[in-house]
N, CA, C and O of each residue as an XYZ file, in Angstrom:
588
protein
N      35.472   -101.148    -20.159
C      35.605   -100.895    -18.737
C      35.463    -99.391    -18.502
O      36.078    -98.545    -19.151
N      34.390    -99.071    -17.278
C      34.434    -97.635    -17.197
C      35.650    -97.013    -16.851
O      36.396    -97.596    -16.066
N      36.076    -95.520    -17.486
C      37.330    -94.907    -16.658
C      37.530    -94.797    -15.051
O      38.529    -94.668    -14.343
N      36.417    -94.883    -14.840
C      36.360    -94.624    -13.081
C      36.905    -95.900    -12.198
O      37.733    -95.768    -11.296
N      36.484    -96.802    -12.478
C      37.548    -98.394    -12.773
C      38.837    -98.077    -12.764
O      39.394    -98.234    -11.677
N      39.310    -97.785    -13.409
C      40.556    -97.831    -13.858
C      41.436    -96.146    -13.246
O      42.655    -95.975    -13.239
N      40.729    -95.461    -12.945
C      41.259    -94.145    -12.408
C      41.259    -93.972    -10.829
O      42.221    -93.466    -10.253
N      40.309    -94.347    -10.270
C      40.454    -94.634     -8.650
C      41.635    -94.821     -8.432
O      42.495    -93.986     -8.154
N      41.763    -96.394     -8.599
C      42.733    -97.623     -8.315
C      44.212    -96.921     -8.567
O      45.286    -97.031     -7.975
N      43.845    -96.265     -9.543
C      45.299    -95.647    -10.170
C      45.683    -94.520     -8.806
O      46.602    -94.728     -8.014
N      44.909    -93.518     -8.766
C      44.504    -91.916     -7.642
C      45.195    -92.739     -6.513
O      46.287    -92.374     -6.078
N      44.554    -93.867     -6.030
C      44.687    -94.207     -4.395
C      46.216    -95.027     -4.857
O      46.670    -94.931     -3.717
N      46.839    -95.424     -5.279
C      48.340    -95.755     -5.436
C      49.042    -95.130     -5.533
O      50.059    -95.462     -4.926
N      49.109    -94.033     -6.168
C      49.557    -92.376     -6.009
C      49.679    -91.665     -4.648
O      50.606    -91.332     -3.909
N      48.158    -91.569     -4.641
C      48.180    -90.441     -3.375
C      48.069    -91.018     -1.899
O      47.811    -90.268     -0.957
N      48.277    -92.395     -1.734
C      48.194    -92.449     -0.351
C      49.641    -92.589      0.385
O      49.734    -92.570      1.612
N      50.859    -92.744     -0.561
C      51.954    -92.643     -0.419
C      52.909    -91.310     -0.195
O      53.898    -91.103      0.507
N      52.006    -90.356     -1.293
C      51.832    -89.175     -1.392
C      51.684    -88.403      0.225
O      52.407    -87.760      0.987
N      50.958    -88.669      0.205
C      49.733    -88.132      1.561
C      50.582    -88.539      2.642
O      50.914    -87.549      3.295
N      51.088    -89.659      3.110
C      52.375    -90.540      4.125
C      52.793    -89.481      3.840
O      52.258    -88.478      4.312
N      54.185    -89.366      2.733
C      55.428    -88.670      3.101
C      54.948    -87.216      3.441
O      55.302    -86.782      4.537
N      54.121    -86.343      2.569
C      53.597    -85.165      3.184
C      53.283    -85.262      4.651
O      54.029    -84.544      5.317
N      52.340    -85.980      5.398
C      51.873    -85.605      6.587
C      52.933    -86.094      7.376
O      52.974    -85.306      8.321
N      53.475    -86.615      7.473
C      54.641    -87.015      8.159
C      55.827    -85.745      8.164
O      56.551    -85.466      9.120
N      55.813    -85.257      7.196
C      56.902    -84.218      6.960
C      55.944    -82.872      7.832
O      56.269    -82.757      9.014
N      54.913    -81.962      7.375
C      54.127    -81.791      8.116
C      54.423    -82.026      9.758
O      55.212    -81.256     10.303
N      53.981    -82.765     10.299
C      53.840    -83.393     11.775
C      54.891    -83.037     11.857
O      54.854    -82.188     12.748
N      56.260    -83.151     11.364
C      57.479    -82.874     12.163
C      57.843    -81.687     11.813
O      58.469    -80.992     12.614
N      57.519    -81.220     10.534
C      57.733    -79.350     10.688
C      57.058    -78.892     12.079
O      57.812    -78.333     12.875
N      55.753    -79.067     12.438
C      55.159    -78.546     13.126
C      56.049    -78.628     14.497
O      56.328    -77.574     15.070
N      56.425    -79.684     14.939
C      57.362    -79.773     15.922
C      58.100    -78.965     16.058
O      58.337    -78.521     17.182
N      58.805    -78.432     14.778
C      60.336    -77.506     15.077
C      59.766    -76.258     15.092
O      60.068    -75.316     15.824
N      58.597    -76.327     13.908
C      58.528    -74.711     14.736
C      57.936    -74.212     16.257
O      58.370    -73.332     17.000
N      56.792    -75.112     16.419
C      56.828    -74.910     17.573
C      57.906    -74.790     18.751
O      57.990    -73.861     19.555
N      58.420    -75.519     18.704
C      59.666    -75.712     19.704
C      60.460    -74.464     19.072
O      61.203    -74.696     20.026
N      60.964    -73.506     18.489
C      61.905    -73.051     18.006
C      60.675    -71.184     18.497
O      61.176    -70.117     18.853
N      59.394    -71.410     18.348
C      58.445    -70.412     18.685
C      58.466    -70.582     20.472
O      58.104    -69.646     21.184
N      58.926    -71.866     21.029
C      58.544    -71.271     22.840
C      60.077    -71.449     22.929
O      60.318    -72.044     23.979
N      61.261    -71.157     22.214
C      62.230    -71.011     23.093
C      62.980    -72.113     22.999
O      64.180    -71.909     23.182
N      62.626    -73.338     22.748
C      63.602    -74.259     22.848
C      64.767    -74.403     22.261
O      64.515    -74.114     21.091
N      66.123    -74.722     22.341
C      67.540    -75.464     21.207
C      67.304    -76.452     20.981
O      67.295    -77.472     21.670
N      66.981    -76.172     19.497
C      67.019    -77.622     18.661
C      68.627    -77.649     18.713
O      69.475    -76.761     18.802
N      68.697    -79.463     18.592
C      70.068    -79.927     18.821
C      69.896    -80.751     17.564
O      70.913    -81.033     16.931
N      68.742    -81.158     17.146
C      68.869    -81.629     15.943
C      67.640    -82.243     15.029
O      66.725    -82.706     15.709
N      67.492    -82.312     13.783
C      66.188    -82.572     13.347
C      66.016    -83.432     12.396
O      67.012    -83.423     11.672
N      64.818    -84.563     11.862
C      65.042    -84.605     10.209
C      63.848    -85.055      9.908
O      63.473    -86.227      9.934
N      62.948    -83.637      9.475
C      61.634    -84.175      9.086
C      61.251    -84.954      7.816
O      60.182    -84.812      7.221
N      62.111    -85.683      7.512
C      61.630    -86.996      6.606
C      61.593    -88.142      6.956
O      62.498    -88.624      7.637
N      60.637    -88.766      6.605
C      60.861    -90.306      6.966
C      60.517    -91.016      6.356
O      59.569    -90.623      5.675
N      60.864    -92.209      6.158
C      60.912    -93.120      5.065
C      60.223    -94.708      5.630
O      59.964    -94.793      6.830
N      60.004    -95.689      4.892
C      59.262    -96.944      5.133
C      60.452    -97.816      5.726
O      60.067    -98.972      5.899
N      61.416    -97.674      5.990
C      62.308    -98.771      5.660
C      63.050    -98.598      6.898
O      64.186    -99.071      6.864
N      62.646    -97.961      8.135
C      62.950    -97.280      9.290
C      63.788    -96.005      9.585
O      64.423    -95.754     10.609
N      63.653    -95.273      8.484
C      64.096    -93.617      9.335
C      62.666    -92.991      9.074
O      61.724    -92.989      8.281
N      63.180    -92.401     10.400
C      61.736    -91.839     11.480
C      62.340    -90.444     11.443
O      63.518    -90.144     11.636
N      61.075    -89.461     11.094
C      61.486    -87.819     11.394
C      61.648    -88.078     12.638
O      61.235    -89.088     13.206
N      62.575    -86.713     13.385
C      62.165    -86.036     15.034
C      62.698    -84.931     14.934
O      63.225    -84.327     14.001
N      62.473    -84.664     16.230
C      63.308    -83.018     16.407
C      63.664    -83.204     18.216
O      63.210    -83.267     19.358
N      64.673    -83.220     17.465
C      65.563    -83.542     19.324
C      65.732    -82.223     20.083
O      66.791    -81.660     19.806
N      64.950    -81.583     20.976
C      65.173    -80.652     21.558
C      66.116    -80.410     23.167
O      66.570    -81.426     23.692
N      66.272    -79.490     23.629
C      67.196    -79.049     24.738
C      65.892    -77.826     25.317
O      65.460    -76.890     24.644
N      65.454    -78.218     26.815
C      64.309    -77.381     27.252
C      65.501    -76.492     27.967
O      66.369    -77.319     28.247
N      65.853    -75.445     28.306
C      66.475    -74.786     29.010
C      66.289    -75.184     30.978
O      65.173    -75.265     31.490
N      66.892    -75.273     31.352
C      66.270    -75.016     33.263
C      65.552    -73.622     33.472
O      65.887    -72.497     33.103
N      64.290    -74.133     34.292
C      64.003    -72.565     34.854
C      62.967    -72.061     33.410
O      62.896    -70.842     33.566
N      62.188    -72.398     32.170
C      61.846    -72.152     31.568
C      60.370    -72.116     32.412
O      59.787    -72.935     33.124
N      60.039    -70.556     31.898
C      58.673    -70.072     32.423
C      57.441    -71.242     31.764
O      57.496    -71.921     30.739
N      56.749    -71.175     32.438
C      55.257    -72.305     32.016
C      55.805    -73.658     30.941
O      55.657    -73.912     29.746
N      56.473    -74.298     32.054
C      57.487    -75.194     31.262
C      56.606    -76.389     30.799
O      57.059    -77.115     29.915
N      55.117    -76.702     31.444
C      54.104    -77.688     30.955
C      53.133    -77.173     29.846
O      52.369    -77.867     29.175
N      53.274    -76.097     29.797
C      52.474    -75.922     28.218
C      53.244    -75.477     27.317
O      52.744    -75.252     26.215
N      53.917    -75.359     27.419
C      55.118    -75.206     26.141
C      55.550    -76.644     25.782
O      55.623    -77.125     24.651
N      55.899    -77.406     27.300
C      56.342    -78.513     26.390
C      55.239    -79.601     25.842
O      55.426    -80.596     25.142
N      53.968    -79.049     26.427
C      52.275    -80.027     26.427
C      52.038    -79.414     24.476
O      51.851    -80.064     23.447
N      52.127    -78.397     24.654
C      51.989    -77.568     22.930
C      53.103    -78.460     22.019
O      52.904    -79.087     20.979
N      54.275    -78.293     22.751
C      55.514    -79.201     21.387
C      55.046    -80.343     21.220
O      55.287    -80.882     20.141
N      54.282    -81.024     22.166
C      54.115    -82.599     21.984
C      53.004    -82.542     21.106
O      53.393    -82.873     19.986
N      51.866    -82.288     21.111
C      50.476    -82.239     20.609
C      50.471    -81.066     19.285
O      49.432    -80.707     18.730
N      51.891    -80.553     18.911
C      51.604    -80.057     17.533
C      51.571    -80.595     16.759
O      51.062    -80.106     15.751
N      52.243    -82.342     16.717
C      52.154    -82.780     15.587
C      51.102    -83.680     15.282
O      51.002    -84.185     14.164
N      50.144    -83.961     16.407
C      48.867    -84.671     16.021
C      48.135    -83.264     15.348
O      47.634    -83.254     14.224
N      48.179    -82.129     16.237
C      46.891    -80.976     15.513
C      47.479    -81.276     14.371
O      46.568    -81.652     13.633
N      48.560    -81.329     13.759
C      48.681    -81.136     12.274
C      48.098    -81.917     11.596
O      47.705    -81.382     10.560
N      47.795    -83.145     11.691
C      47.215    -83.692     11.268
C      45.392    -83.999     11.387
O      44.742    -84.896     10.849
N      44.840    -82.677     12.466
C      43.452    -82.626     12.313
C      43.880    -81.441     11.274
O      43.162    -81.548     10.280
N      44.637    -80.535     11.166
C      44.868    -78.574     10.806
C      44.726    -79.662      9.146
O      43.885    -79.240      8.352
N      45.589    -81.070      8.675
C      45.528    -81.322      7.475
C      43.936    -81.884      6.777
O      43.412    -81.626      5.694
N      43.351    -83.003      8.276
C      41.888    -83.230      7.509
C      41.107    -82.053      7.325
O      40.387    -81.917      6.336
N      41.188    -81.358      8.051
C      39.787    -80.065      7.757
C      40.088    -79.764      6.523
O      39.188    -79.817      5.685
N      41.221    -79.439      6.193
C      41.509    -78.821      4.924
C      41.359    -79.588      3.713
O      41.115    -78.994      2.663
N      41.517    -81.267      3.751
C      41.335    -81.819      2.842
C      39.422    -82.271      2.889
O      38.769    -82.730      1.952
N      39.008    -81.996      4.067
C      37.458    -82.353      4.018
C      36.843    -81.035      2.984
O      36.190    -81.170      1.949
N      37.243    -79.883      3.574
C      36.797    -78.578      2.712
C      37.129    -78.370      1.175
O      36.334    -77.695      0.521
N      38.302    -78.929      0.522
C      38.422    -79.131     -0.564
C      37.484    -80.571     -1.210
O      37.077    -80.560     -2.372
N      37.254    -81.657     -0.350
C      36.716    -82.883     -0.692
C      35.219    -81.777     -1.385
O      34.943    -81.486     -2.548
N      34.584    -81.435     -0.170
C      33.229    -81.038     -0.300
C      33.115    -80.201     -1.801
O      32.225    -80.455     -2.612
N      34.278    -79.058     -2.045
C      34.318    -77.933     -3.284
C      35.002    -78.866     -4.333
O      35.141    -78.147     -5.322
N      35.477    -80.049     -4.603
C      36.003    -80.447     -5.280
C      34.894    -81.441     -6.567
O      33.957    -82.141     -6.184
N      35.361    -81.249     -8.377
C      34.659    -81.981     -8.576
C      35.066    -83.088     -9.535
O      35.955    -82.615    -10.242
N      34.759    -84.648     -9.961
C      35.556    -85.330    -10.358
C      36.027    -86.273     -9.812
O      36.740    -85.972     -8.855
N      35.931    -87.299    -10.015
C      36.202    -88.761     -9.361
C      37.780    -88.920     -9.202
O      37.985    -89.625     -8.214
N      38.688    -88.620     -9.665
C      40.314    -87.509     -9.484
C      40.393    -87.412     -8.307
O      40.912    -88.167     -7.485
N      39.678    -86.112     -8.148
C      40.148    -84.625     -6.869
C      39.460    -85.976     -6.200
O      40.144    -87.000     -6.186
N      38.324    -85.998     -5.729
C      37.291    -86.422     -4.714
C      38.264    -87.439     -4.292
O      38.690    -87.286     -3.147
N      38.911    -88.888     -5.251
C      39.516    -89.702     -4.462
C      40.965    -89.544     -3.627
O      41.564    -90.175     -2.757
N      41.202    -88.112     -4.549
C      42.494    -87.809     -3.837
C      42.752    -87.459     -2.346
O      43.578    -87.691     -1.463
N      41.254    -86.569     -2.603
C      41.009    -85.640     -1.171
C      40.767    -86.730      0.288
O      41.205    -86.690      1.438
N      39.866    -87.652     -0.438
C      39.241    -88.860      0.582
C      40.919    -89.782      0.865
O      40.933    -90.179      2.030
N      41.969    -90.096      0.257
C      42.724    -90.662      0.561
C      43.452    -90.020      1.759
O      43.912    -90.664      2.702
N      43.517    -88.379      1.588
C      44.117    -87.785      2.418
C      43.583    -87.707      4.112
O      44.184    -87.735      5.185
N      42.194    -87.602      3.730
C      41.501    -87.584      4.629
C      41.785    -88.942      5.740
O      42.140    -88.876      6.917
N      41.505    -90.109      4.944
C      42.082    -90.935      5.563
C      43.076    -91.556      6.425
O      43.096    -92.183      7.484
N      44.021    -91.065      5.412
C      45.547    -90.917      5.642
C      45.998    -90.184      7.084
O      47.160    -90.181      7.490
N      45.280    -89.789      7.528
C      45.918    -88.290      8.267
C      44.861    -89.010      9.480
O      45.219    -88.846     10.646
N      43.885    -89.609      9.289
C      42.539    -89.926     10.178
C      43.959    -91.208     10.977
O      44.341    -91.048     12.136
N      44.276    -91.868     10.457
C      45.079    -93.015     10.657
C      46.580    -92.510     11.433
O      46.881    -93.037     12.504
N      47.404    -91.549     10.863
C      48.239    -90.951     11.756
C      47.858    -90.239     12.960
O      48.249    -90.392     14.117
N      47.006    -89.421     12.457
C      46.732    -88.998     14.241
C      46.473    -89.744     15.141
O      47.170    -89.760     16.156
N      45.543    -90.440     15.002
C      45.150    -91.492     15.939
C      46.496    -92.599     16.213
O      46.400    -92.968     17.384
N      47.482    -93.129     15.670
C      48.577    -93.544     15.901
C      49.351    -92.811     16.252
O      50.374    -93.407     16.590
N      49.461    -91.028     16.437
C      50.139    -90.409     17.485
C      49.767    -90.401     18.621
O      50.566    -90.097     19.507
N      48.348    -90.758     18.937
C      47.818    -90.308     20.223
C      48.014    -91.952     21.200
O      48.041    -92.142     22.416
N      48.121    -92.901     20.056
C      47.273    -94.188     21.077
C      48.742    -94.709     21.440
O      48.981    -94.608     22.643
N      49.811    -95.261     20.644
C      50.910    -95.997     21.103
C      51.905    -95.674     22.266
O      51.970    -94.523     22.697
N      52.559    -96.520     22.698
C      53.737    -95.808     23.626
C      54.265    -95.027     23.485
O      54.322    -94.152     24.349
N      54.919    -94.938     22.333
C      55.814    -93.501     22.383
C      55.286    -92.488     21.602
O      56.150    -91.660     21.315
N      54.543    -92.322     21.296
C      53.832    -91.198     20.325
C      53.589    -90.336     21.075
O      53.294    -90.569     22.247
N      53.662    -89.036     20.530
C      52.976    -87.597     21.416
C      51.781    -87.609     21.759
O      51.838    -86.921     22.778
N      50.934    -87.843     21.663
C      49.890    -87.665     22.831
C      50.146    -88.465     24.455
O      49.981    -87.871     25.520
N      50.556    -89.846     24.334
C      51.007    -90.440     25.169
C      51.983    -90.012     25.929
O      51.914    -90.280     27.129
N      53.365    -89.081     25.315
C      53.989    -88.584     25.984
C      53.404    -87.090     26.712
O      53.955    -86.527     27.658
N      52.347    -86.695     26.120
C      51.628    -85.508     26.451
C      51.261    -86.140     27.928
O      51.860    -85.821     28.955
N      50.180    -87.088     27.867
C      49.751    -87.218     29.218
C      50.356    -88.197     30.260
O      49.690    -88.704     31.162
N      51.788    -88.433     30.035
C      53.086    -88.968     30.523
C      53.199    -87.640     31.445
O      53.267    -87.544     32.671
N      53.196    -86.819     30.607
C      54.414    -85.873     31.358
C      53.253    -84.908     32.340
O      53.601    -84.270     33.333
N      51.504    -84.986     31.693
C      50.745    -84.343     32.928
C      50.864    -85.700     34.045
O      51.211    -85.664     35.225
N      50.677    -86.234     33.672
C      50.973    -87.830     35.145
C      52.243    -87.332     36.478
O      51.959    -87.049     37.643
N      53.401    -87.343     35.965
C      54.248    -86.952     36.200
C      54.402    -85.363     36.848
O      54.707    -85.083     38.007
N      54.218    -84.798     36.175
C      54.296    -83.539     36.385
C      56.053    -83.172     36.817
O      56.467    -82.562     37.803
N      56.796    -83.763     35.737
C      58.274    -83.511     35.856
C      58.545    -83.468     34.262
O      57.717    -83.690     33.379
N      59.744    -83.170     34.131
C      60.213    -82.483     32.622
C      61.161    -83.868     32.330
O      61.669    -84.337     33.348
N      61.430    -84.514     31.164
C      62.566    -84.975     30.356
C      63.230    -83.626     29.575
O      62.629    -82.724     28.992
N      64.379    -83.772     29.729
C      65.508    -82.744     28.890
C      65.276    -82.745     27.738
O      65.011    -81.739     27.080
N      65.340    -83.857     27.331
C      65.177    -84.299     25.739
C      63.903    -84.584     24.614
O      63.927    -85.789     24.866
N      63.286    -84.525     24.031
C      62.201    -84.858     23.249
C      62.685    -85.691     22.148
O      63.260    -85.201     21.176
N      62.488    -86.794     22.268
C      62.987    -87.556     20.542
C      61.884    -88.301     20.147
O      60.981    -88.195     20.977
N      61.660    -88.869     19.397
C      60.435    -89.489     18.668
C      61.426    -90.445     17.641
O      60.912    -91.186     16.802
């Protein structure tokens, strides 16, 4: 049996689990710092999350009266999908310089991986993009941010 058989199969059981808990952790760093870069009180956070239902968030407190209070809070919502384009570019640019049926499947899992979260931040009910263009609809503030 060729190694490549037997080494894929192996790479993509590894790294797509891999790739989950990273971009997920990721996506919700990005949250706190953002939010913690325009000003907001974090009240509380936990960027890990697990299969079995704990969900990262970052529970914020917007102050009253906060200057350009729709792009600060339009930026907190939509940092954690960019993170996950800021992660494919980076794994497409290593895919391309990378050589070895290894790296290549690792890189392509990630790629994937991250192709699949973003797009499940943007499309469902409660995901940040949705709450992004919730809150341009609206054009009123929630106090709170939880995910």
């Amino acid at each position: 049996m060729p190694p490549v058989l037997i080494t894929m199969p192996l790479t993509l059981l590894v790294s797509i689990p891999g790739w989950m808990y990273f971009s997920a952790f990721v996506h919700e760093l990005s949250h706190l710092v953002t939010s913690r870069v325009m000003g907001f009180k974090i009240k509380e956070y936990r960027l890990w999350s697990a299969p079995w239902g704990v969900r990262g968030f970052v529970d914020v407190v917007i102050p009253g009266g906060t200057s350009r209070y729709f792009l600060k809070r339009g930026l907190m919502h939509l940092a954690g999908p960019v993170s996950h384009l800021v992660i494919i570019v980076v794994a497409a640019v290593c895919l391309i310089y990378s050589q070895g049926v290894i790296l290549k499947t690792f890189w392509c899992a990630g790629i994937v991986v991250n192709c699949y979260l973003m797009i499940m931040n943007i499309v469902p009910a409660y995901s940040d993009g949705r709450q992004f263009l919730n809150m341009l609809k609206r054009k009123k503030g929630i106090e709170k941010f939880r995910k």
